[in-house]
PyMOL Python script that loads the backbone (N, CA, C, O; Angstrom):
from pymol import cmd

cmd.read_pdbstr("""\
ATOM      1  N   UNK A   1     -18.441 -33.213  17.826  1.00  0.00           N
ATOM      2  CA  UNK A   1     -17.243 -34.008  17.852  1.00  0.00           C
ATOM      3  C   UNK A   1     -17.272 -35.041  16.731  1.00  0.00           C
ATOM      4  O   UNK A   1     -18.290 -35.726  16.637  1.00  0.00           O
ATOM      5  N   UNK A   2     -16.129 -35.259  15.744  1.00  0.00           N
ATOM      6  CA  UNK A   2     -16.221 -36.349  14.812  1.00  0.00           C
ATOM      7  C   UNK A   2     -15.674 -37.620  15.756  1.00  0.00           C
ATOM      8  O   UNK A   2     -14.810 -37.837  16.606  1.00  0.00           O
ATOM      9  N   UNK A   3     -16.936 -38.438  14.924  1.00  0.00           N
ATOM     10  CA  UNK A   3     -16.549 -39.977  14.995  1.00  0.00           C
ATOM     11  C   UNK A   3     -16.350 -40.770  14.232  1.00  0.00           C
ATOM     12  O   UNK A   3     -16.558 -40.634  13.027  1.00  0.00           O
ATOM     13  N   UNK A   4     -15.928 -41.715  14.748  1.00  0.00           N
ATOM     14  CA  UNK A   4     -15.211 -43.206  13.289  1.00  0.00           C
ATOM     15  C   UNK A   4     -16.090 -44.145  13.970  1.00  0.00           C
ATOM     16  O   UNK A   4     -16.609 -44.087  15.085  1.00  0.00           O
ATOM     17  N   UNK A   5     -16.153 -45.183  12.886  1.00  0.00           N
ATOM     18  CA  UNK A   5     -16.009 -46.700  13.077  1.00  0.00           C
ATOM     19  C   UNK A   5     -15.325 -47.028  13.435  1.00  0.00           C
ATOM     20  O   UNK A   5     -14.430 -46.684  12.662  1.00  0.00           O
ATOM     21  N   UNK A   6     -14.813 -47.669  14.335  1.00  0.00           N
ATOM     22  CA  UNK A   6     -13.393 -48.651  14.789  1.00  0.00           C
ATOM     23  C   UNK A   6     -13.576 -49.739  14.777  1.00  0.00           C
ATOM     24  O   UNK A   6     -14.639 -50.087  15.290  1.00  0.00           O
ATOM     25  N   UNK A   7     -12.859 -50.606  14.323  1.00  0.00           N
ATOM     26  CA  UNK A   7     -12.182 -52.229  14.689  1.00  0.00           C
ATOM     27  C   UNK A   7     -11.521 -51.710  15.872  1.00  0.00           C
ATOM     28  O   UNK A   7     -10.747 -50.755  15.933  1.00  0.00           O
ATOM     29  N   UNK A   8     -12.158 -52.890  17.320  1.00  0.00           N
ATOM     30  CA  UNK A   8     -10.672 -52.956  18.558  1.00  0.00           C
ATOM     31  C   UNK A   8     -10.475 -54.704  18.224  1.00  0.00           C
ATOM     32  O   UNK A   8     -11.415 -55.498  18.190  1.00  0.00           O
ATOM     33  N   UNK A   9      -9.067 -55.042  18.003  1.00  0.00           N
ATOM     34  CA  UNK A   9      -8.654 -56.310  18.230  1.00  0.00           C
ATOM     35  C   UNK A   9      -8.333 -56.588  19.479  1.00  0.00           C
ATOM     36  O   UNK A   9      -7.967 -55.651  20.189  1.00  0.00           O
ATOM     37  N   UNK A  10      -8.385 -57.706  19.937  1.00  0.00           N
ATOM     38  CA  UNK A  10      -7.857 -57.784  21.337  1.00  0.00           C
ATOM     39  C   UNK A  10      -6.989 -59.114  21.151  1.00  0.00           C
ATOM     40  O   UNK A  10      -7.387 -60.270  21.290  1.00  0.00           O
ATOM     41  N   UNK A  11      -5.817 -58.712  20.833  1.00  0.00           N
ATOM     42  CA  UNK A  11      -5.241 -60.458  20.771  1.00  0.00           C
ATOM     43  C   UNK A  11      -4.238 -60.977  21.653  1.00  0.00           C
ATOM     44  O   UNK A  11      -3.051 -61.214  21.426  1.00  0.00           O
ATOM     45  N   UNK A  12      -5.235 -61.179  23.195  1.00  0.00           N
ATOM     46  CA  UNK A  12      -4.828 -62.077  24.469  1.00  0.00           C
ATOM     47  C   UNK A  12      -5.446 -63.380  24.039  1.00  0.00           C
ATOM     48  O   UNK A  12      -5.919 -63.711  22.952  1.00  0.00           O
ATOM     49  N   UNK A  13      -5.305 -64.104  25.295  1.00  0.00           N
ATOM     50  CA  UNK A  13      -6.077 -65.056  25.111  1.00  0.00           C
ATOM     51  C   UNK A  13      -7.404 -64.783  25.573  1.00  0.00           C
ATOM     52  O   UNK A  13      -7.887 -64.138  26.503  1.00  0.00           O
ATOM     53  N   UNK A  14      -8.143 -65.968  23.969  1.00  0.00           N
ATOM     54  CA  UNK A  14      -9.297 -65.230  23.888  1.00  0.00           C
ATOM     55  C   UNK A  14      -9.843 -64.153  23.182  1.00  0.00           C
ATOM     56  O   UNK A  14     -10.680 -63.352  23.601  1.00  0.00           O
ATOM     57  N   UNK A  15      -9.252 -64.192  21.956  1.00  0.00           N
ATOM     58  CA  UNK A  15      -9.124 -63.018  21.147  1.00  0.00           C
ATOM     59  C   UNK A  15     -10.184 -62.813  20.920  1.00  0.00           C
ATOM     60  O   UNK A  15     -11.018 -63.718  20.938  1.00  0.00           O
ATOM     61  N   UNK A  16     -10.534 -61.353  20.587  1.00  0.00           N
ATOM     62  CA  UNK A  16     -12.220 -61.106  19.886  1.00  0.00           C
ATOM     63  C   UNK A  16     -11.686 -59.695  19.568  1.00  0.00           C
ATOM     64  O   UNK A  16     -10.748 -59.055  20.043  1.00  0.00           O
ATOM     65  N   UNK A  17     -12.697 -59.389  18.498  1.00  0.00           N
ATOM     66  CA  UNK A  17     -13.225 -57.968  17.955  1.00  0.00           C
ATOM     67  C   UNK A  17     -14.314 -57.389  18.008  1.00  0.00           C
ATOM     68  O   UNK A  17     -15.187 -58.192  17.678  1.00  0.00           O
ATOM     69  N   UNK A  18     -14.803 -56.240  18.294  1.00  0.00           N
ATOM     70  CA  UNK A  18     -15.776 -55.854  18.635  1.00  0.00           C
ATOM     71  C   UNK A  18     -15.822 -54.654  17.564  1.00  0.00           C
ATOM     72  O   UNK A  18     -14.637 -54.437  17.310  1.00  0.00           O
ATOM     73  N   UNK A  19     -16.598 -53.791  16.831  1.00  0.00           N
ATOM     74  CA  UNK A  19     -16.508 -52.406  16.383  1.00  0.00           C
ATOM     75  C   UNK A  19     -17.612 -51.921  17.092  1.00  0.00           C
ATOM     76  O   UNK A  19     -18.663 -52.362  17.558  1.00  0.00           O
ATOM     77  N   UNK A  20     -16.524 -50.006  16.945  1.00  0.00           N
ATOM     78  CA  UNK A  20     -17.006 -48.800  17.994  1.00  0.00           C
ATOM     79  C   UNK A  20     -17.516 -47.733  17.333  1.00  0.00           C
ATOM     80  O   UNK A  20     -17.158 -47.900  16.167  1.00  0.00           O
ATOM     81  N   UNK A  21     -18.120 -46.774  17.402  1.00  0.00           N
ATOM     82  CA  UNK A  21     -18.407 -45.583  16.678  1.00  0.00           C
ATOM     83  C   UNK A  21     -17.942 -44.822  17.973  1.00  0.00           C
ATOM     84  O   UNK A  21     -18.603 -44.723  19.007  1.00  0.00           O
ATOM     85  N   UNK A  22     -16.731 -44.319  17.749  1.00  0.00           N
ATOM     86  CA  UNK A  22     -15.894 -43.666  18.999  1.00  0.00           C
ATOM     87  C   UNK A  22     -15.850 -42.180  18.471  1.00  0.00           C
ATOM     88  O   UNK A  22     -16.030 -41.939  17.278  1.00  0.00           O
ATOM     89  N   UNK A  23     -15.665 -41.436  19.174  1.00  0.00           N
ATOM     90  CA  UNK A  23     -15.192 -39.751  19.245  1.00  0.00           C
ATOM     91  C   UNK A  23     -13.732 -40.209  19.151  1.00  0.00           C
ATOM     92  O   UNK A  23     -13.112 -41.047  19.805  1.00  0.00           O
ATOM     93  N   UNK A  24     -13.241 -39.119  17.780  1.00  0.00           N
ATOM     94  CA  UNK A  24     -11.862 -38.688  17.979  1.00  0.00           C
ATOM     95  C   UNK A  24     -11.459 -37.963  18.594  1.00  0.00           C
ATOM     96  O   UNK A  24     -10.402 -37.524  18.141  1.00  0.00           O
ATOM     97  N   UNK A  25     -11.834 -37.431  19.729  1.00  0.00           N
ATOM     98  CA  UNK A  25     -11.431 -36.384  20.525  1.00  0.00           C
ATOM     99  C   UNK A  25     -10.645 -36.940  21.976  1.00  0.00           C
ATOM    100  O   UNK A  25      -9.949 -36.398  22.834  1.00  0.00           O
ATOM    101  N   UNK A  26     -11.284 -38.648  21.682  1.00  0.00           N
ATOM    102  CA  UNK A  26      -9.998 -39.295  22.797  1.00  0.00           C
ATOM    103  C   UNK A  26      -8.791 -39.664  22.716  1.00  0.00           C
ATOM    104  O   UNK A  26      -8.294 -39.452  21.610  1.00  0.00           O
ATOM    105  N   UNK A  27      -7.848 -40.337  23.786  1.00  0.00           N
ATOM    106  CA  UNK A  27      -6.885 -40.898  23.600  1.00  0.00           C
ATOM    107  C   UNK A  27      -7.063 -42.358  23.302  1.00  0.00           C
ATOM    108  O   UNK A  27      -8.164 -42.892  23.437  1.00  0.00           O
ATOM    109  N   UNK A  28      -6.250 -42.861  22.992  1.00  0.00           N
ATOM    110  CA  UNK A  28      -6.218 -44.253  22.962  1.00  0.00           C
ATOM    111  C   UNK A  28      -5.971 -45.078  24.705  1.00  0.00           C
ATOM    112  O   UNK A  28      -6.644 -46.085  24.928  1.00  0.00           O
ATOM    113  N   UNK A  29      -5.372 -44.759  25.388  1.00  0.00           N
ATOM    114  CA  UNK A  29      -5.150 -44.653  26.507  1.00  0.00           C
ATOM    115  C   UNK A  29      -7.215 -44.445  27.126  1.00  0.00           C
ATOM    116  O   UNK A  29      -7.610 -45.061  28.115  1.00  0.00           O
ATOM    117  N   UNK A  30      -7.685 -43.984  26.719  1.00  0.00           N
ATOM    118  CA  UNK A  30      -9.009 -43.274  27.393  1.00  0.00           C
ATOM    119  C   UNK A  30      -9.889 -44.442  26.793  1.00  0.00           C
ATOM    120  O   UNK A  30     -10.652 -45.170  27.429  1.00  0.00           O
ATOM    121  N   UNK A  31      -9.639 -44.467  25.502  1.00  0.00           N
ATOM    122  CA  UNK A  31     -10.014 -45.715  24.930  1.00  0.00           C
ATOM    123  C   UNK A  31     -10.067 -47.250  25.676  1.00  0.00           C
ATOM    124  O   UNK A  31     -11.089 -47.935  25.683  1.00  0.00           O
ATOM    125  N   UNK A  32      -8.956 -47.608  26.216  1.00  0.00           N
ATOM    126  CA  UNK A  32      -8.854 -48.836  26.884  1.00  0.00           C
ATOM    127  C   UNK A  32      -9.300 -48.612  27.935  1.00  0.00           C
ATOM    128  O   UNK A  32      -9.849 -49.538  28.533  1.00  0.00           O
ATOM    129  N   UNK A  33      -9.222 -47.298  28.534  1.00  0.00           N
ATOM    130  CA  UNK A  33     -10.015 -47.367  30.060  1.00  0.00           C
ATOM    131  C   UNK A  33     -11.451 -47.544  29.854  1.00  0.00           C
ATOM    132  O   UNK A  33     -12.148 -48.136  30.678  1.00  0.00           O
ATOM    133  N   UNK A  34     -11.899 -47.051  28.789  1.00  0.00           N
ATOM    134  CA  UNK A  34     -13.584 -47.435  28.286  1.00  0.00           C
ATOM    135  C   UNK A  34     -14.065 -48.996  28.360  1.00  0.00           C
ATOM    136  O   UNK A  34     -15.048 -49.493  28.911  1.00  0.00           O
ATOM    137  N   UNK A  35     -13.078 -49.544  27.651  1.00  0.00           N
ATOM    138  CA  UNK A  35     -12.944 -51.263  27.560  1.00  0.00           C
ATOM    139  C   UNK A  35     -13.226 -51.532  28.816  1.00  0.00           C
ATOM    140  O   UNK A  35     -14.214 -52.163  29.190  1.00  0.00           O
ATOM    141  N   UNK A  36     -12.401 -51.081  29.488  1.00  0.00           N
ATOM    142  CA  UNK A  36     -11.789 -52.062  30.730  1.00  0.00           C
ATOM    143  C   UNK A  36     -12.998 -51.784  31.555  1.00  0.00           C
ATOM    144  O   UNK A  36     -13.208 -52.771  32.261  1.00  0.00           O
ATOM    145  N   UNK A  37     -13.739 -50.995  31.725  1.00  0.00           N
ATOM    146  CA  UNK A  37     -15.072 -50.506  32.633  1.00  0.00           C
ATOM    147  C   UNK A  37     -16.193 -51.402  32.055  1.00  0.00           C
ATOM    148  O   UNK A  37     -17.189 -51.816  32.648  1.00  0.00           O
ATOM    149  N   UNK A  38     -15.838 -51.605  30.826  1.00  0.00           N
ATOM    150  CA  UNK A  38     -17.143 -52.583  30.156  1.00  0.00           C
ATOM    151  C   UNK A  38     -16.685 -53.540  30.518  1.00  0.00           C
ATOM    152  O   UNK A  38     -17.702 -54.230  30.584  1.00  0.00           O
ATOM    153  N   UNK A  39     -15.560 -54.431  30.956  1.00  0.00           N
ATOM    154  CA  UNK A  39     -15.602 -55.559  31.071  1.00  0.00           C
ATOM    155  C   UNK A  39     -14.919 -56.599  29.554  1.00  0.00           C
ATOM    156  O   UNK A  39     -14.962 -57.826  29.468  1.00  0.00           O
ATOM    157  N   UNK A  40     -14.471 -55.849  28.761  1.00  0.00           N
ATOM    158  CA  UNK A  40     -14.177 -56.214  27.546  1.00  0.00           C
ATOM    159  C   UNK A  40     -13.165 -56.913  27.869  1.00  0.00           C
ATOM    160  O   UNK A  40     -13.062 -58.138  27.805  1.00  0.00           O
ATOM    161  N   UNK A  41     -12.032 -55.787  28.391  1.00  0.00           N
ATOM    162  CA  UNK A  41     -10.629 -56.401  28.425  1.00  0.00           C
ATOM    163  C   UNK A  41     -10.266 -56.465  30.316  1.00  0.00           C
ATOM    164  O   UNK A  41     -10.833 -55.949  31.279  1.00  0.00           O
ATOM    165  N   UNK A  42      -9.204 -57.250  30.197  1.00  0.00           N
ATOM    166  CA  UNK A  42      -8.997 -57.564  31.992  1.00  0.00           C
ATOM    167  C   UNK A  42      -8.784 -56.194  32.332  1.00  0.00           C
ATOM    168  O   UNK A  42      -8.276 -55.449  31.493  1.00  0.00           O
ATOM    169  N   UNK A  43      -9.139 -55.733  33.558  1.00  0.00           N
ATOM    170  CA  UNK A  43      -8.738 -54.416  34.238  1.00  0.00           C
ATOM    171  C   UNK A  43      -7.639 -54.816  34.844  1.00  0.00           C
ATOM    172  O   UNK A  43      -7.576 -53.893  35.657  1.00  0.00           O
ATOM    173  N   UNK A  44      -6.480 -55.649  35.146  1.00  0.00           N
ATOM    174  CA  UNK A  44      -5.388 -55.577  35.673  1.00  0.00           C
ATOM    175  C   UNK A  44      -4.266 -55.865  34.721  1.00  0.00           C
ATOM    176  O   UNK A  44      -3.292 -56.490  35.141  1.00  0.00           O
ATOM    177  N   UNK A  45      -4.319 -55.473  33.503  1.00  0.00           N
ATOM    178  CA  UNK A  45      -3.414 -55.821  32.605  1.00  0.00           C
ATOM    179  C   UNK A  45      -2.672 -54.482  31.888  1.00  0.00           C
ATOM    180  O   UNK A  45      -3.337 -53.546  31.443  1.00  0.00           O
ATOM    181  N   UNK A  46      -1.711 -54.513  31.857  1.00  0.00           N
ATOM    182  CA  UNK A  46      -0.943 -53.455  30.774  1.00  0.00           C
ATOM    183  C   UNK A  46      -1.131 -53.875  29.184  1.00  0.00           C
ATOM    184  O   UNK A  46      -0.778 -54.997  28.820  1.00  0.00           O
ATOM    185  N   UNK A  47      -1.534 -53.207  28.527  1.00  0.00           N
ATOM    186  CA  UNK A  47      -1.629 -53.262  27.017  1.00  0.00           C
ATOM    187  C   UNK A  47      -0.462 -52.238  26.484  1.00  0.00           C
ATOM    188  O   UNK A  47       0.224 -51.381  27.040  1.00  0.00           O
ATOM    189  N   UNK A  48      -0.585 -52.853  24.821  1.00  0.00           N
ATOM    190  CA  UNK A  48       0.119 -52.223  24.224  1.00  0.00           C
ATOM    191  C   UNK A  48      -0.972 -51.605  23.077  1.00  0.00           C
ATOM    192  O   UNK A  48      -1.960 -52.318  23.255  1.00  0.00           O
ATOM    193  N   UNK A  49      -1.217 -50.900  22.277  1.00  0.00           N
ATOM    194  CA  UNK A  49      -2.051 -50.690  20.915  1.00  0.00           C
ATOM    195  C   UNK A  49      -1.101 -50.187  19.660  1.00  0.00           C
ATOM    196  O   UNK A  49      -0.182 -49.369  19.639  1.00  0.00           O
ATOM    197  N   UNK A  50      -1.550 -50.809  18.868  1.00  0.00           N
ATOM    198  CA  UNK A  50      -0.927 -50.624  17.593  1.00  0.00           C
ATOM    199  C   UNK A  50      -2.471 -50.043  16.490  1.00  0.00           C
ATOM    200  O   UNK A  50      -3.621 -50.288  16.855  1.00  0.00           O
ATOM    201  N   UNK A  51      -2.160 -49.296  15.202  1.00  0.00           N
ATOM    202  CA  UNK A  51      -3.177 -48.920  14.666  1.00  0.00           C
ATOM    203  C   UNK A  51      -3.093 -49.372  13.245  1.00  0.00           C
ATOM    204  O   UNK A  51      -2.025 -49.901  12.934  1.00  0.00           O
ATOM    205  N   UNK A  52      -4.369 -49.228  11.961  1.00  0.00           N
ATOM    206  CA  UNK A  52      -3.993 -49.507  10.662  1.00  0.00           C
ATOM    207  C   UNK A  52      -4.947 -48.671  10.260  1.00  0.00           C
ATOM    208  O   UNK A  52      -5.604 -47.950  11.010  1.00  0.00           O
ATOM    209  N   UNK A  53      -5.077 -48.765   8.731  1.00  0.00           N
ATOM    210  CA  UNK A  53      -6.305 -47.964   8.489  1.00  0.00           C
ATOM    211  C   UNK A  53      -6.831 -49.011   7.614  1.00  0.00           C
ATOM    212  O   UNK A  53      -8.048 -49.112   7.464  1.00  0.00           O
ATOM    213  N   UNK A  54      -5.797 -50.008   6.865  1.00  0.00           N
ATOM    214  CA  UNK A  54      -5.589 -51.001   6.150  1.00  0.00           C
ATOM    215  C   UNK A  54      -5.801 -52.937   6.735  1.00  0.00           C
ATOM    216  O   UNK A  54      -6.380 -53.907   6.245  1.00  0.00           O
ATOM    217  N   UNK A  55      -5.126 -52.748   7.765  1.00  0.00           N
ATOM    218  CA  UNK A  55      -4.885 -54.462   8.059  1.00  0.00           C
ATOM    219  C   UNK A  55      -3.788 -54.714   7.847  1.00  0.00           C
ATOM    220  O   UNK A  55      -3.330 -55.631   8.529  1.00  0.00           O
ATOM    221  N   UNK A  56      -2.961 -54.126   6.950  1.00  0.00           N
ATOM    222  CA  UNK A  56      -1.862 -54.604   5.971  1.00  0.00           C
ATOM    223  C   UNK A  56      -0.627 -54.099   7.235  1.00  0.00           C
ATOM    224  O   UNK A  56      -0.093 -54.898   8.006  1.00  0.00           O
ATOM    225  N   UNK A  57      -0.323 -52.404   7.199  1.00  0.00           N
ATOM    226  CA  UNK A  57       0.484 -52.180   7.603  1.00  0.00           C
ATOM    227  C   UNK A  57       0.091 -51.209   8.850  1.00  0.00           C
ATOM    228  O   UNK A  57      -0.850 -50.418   8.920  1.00  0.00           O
ATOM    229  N   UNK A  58       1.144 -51.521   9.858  1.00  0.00           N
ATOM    230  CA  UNK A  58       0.410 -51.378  11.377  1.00  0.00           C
ATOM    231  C   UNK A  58       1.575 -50.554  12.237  1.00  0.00           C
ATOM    232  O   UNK A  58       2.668 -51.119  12.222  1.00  0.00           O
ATOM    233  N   UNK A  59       1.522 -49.531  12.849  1.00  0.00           N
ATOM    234  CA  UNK A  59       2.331 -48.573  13.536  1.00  0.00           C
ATOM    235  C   UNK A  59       1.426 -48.918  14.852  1.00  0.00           C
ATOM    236  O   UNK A  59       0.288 -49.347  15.042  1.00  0.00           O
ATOM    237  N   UNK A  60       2.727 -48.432  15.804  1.00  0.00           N
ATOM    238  CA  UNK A  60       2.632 -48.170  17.497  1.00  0.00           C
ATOM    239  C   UNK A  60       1.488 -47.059  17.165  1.00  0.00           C
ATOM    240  O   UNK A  60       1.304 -46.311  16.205  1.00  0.00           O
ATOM    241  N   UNK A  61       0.656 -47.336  18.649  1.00  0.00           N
ATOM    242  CA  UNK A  61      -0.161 -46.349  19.293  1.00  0.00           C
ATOM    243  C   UNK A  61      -0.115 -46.072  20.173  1.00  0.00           C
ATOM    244  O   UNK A  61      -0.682 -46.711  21.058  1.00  0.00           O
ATOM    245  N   UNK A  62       0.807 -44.618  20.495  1.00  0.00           N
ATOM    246  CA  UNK A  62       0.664 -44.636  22.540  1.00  0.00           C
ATOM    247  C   UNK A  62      -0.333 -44.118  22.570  1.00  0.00           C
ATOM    248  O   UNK A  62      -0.850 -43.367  21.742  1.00  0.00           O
ATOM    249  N   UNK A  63      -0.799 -44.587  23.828  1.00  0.00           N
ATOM    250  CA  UNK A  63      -1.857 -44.341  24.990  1.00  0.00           C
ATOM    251  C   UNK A  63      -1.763 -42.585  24.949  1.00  0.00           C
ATOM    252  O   UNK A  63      -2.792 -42.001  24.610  1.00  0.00           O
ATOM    253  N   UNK A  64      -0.936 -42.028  25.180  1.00  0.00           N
ATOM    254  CA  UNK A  64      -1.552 -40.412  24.872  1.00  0.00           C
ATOM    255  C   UNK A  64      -1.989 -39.619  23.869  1.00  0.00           C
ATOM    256  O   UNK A  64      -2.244 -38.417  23.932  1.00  0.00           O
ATOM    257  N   UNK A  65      -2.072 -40.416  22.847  1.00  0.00           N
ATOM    258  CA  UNK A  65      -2.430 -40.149  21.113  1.00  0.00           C
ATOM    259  C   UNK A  65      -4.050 -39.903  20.983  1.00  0.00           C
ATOM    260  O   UNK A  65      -4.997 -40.678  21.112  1.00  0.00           O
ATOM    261  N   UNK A  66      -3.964 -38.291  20.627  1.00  0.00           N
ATOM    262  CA  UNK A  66      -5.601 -38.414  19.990  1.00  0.00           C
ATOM    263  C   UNK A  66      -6.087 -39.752  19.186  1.00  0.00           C
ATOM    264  O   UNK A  66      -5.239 -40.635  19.059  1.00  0.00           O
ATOM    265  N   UNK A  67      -7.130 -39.926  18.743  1.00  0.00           N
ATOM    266  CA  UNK A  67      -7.507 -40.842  17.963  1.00  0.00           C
ATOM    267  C   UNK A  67      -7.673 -39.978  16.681  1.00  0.00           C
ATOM    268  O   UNK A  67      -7.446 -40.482  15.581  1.00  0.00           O
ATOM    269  N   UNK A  68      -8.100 -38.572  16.818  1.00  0.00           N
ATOM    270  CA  UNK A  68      -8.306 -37.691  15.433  1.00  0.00           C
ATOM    271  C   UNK A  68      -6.625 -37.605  14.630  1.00  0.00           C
ATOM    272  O   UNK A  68      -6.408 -37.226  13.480  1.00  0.00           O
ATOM    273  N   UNK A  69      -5.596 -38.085  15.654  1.00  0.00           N
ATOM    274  CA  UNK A  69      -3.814 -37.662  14.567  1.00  0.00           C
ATOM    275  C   UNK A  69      -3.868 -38.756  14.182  1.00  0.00           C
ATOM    276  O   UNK A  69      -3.045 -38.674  13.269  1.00  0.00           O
ATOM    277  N   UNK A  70      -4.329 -40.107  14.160  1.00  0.00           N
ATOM    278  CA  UNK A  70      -4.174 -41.177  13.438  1.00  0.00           C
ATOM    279  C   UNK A  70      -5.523 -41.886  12.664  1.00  0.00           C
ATOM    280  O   UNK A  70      -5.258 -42.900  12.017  1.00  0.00           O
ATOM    281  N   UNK A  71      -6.921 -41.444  12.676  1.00  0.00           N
ATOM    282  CA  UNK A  71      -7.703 -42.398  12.542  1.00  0.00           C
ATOM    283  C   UNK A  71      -8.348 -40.783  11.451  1.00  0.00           C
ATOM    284  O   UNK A  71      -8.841 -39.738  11.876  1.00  0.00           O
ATOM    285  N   UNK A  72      -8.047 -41.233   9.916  1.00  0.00           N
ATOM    286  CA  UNK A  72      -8.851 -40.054   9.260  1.00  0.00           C
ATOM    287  C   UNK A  72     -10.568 -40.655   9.217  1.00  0.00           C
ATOM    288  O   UNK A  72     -11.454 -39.853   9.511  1.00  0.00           O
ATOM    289  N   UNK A  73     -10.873 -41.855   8.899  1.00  0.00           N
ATOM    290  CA  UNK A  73     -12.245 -42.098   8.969  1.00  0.00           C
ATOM    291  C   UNK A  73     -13.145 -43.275   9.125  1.00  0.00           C
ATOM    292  O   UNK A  73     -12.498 -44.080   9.796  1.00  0.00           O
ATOM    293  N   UNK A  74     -13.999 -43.647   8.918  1.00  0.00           N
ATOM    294  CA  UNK A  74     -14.210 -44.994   9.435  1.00  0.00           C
ATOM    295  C   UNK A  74     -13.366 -46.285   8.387  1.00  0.00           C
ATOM    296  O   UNK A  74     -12.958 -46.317   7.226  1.00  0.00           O
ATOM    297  N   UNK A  75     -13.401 -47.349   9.667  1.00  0.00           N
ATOM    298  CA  UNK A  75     -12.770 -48.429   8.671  1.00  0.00           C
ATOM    299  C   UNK A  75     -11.018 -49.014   9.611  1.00  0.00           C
ATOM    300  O   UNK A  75     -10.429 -50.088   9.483  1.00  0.00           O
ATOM    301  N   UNK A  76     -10.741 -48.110  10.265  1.00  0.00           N
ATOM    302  CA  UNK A  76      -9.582 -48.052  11.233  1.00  0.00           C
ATOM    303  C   UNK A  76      -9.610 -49.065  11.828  1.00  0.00           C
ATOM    304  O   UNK A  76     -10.712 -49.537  12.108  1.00  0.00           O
ATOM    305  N   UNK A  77      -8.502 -49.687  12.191  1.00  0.00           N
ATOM    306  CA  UNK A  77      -8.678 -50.933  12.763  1.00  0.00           C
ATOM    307  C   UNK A  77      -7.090 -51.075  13.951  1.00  0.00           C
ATOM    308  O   UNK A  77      -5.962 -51.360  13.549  1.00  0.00           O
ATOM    309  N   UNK A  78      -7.484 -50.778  15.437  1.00  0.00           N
ATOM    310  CA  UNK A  78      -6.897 -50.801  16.315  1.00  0.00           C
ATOM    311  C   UNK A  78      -6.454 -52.244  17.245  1.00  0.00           C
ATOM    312  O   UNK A  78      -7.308 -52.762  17.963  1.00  0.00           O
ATOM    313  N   UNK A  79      -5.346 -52.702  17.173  1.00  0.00           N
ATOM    314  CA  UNK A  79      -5.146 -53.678  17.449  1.00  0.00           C
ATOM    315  C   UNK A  79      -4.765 -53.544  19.255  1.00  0.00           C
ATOM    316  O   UNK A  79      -4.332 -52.512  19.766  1.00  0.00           O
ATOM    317  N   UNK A  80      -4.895 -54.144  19.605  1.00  0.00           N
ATOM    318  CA  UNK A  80      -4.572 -54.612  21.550  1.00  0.00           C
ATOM    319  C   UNK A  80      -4.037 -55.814  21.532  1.00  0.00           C
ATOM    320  O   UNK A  80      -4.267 -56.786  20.812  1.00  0.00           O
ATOM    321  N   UNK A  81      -3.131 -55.611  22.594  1.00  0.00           N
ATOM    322  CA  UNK A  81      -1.401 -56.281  22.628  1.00  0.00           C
ATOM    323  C   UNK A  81      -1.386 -56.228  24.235  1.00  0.00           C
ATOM    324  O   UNK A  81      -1.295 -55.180  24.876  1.00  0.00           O
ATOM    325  N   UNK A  82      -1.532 -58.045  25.018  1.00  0.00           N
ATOM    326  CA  UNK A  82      -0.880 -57.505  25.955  1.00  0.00           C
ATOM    327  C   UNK A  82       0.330 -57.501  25.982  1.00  0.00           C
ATOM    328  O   UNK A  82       0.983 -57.945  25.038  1.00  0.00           O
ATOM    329  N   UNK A  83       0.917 -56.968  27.134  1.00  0.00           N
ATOM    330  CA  UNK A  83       2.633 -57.585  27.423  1.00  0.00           C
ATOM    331  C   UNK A  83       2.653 -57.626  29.304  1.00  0.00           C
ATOM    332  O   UNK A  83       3.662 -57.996  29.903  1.00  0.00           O
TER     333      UNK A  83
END
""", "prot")
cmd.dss("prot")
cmd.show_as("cartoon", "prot")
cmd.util.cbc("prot")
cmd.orient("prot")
């Protein structure tokens, strides 16, 4: 299975970043449930994720999105949004 580097942003209160060497073979959606079992992010919260490869310019990420259709290699940087 290929993997990346990831940047996860988390910008609730309390912001932090952490980087992942994740499998693209998940969702982003599968992704936050990973978080949320570690204790990273609150387990009773709805998120939103947005993605870059840059920093610069940043598109929606739904939760049912491989990570391999948006993330070609390390350096990706996934932002977390609650609402």
């Amino acid at each position: 299975m290929p993997t990346a580097l990831t940047t996860f942003q988390f910008k609730g209160n309390g912001a932090k970043v952490i980087d992942l060497e994740l499998s693209l073979s998940l969702t982003a959606g599968q992704c936050l449930e990973l978080l949320k079992q570690a204790s990273w992010l609150p387990d009773d919260w709805e998120f939103k994720c947005e993605v870059s490869s840059t920093g610069e310019a940043w598109a929606e990420l739904g939760l049912e999105v491989l990570l391999a259709d948006v993330i070609q290699g390390d350096g990706s940087i996934i932002r977390i949004l609650p609402y």
